[in-house]
Each structure stands twice: as structure tokens, then as C-alpha cells.
C-alpha positions in Angstrom: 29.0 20.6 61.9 32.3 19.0 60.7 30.4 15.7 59.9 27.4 17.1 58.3 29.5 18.9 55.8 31.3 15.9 55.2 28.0 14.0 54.7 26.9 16.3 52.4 30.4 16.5 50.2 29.7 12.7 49.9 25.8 13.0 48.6 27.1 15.3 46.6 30.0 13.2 45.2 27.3 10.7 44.6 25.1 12.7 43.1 27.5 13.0 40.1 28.3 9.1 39.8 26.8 7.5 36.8 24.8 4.4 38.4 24.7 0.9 36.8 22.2 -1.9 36.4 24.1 -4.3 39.2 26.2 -2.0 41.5 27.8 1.9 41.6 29.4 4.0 38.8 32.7 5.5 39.7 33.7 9.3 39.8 36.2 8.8 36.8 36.5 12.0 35.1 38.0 10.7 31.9 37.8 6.8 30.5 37.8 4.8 27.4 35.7 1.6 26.3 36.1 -0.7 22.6 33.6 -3.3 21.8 32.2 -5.5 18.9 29.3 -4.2 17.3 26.3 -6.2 15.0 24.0 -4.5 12.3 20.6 -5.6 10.3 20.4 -3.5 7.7 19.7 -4.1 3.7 21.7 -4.3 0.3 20.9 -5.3 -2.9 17.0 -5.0 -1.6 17.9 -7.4 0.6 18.6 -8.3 4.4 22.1 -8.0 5.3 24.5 -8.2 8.4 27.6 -5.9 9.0 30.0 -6.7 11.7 32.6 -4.2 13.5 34.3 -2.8 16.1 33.7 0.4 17.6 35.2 2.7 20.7 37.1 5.8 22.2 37.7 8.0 25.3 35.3 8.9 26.9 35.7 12.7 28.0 33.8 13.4 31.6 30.9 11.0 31.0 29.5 13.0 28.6 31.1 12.5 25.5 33.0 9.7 23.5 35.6 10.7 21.1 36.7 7.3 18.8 36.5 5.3 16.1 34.6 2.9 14.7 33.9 0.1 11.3 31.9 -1.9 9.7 31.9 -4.7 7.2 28.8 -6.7 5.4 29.4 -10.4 5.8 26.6 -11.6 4.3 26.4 -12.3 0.5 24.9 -9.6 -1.8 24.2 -11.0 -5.1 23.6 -8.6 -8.0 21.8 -10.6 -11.3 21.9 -6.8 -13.0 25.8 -7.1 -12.9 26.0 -10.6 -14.3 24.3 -9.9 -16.9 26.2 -6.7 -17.6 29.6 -9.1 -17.3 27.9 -11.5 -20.0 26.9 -8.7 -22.4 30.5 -8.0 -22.1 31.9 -11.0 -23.4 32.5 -12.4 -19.7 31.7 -16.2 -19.1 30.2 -16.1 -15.6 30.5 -19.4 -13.4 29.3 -17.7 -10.2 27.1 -15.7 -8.8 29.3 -12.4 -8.5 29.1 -10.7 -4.5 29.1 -7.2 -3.5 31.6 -6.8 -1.2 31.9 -3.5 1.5 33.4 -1.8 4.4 33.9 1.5 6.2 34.7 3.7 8.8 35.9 6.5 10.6 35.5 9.2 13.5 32.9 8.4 15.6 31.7 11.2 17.9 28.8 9.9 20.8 27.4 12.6 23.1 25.9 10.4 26.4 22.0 12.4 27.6 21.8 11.6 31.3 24.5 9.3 31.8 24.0 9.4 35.3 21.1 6.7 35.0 21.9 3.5 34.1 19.6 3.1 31.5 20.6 6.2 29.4 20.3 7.6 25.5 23.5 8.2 23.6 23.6 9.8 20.2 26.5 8.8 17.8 27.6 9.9 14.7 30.4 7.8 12.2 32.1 10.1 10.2 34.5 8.8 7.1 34.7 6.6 3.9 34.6 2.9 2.9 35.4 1.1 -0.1 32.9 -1.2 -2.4 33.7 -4.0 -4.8 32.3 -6.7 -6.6 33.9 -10.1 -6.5 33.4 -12.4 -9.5 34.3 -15.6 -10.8 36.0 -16.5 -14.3 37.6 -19.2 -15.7 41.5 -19.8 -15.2 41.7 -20.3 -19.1 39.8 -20.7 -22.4 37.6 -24.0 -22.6 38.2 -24.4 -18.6 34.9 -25.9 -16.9 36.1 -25.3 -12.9 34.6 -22.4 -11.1 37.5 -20.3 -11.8 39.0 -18.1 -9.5 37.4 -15.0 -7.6 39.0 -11.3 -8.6 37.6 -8.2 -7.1 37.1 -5.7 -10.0 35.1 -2.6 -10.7 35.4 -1.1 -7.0 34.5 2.2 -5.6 35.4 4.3 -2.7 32.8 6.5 -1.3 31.9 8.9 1.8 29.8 7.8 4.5 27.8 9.9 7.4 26.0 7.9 9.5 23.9 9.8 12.7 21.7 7.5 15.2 20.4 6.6 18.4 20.8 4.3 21.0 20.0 2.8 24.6 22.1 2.4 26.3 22.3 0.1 29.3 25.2 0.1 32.1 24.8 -3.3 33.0 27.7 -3.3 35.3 31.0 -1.1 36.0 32.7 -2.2 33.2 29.6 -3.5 30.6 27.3 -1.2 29.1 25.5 -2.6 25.7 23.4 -0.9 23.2 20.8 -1.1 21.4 20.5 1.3 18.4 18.9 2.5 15.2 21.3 5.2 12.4 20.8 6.0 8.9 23.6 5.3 6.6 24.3 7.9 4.3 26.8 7.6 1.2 27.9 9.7 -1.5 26.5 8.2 -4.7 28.3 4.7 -6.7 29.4 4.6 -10.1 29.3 1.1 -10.8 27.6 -1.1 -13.8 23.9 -2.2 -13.3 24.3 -0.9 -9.4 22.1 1.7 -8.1 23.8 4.9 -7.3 22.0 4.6 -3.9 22.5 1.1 -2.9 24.8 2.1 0.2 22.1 4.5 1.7 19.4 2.9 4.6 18.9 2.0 8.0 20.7 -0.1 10.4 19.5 -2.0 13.6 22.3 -2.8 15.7 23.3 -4.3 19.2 26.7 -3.1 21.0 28.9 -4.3 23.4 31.2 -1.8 25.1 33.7 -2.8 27.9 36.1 0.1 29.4 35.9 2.8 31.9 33.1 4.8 31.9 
């Protein structure tokens, strides 16, 4: 009797361990994980790539309470804005760049995180900052490039809900492939659309941590 009640405390036990792809899950109650996170999405009505970080603790399995930020590091040219610079009396030697980031709380709920191949459903929370970066020339008459200054800049509030799948590749791995909708309150800037911050993302995560 003694050993059949311990068998079954142990089936029990790991009944409740969240699997992985290559090995067991542990019966941590409470963890945490960070990881580097890349995004598709589009700006200026074209492709674009933001780059971040993302991560928390992770509260019974279930839930991840965090973090997270992006930045676009690709170029965003705006023609509309150089040619409100020129009308301006501005002599333009350079394409001028849209520049953004942002961030904030990040709250994940994990659906059956007992498989290893599971659906999580985050949500960023926050604000970010936009800018465009231009080039001018260091003096009357001068023919370089000139020098870049950041000018006309915004901040703004972001909400950003999605999806992912989530794969626990091994104890410490999981990565993620997911889909949100950036929303953002509306931009005051020349020649910019007030929505050009709004759209969808495609992005691929790598978490490492206790799960």
C-alpha cells in the first residue's frame, strides 16, 4: 500500500511538470527567463525590422510578469518630409530617417504549458519615442553631407496584444514564434501619417531562464 501511494504521488507530481521537446520540465513553482527578440513588420509603407529584448518572472507556469522593447533598425525614408524641410527653407543633403523605439510591461498568460509545444498570449503595455534624423550643412555654401540632428520628435502610447507558439525546446530554451498588432496613439509630425506606428508584427523569440 505504502508503495502504491507513493507511485501515485509521483504520477501525480509528473502530471503537473511542463514537458519539453528534448528531456523533462521541472516542478519549479516560480521562475524567470530574458531573451532577444526579432520583428517584420512595416513603416513608411514599407518592410521593416525591429530588434529587442524581452522577459520576466514567471509566476507558477502560467503567467509571465516582465518587460519588454523594441527598436526599428532598418531605414525609414520619408520623401513627404524632405520636401516639407525644402519648402521650409532647409537645404537637404540626405535622405532624412525615421527613427523609433518603445516599451514597457509586458504581461504573457502560458495555455497548456504543460506540453511542450504550447500557445502563450502576450500583451506590451507602455510608450516609445519617434524622431526624424536629417542631414544639413555645417555652414552656408558648405557642399559635405553635413551632420545628422534628430529634430521634430514625438512620444507616443503603445498597446500591443498577440499570439505565439511556443516551443520548450529544452529545460532552459523555449523560442517563439508570434504574430501582435501594434497599436499607437496618433503622431503629430510634418508630412507623417498620424497612423504610421499602427500594424502588424511577425516575430521569432528566444527565451532562456527557468520555466
Amino acid at each position: 500500500m505504502a508503495m502504491a501511494l507513493a507511485g501515485g504521488l509521483f504520477a501525480q507530481q509528473a502530471e503537473t511538470e511542463p514537458r519539453t521537446l528534448f528531456g523533462a520540465g521541472t516542478d519549479r513553482a516560480n521562475g524567470g527567463w530574458g531573451g532577444p527578440v526579432a520583428a517584420l513588420t512595416t513603416i513608411m509603407d514599407k518592410p521593416a525590422m525591429l530588434t529587442g529584448i524581452k522577459g520576466g518572472w514567471m509566476i507558477d507556469h502560467r503567467f509571465t510578469l516582465g518587460i519588454g522593447g523594441h527598436g526599428l533598425v532598418t531605414n525609414a525614408p520619408n520623401k513627404g518630409y524632405d520636401d516639407w524641410l525644402v519648402a521650409n527653407g532647409e537645404m537637404v543633403r540626405r535622405t532624412s530617417q525615421f527613427r523609433m523605439g518603445y516599451g514597457g510591461l509586458l504581461l504573457e498568460p502560458v495555455i497548456a504549458y504543460r506540453s511542450p509545444v504550447h500557445v502563450t498570449l502576450p500583451i506590451l503595455v507602455g510608450a516609445g519615442g519617434c524622431v526624424y534624423e536629417t542631414f544639413t550643412p555645417h555652414a552656408p555654401g558648405d557642399t559635405t553631407f553635413g551632420r545628422p540632428w534628430f529634430e521634430q520628435g514625438q512620444a507616443f502610447f503603445v498597446v500591443e496584444p498577440g499570439v505565439e507558439l511556443e516551443l520548450s525546446v529544452v529545460r532552459l530554451v523555449r523560442v517563439a514564434f508570434g504574430a501582435s498588432y501594434r497599436y499607437t496613439s496618433d503622431i503629430d509630425l510634418p508630412a507623417t501619417p498620424k497612423d504610421i506606428l499602427r500594424g502588424a508584427n511577425a516575430s521569432v523569440t528566444v527565451k532562456v531562464g527557468r520555466f
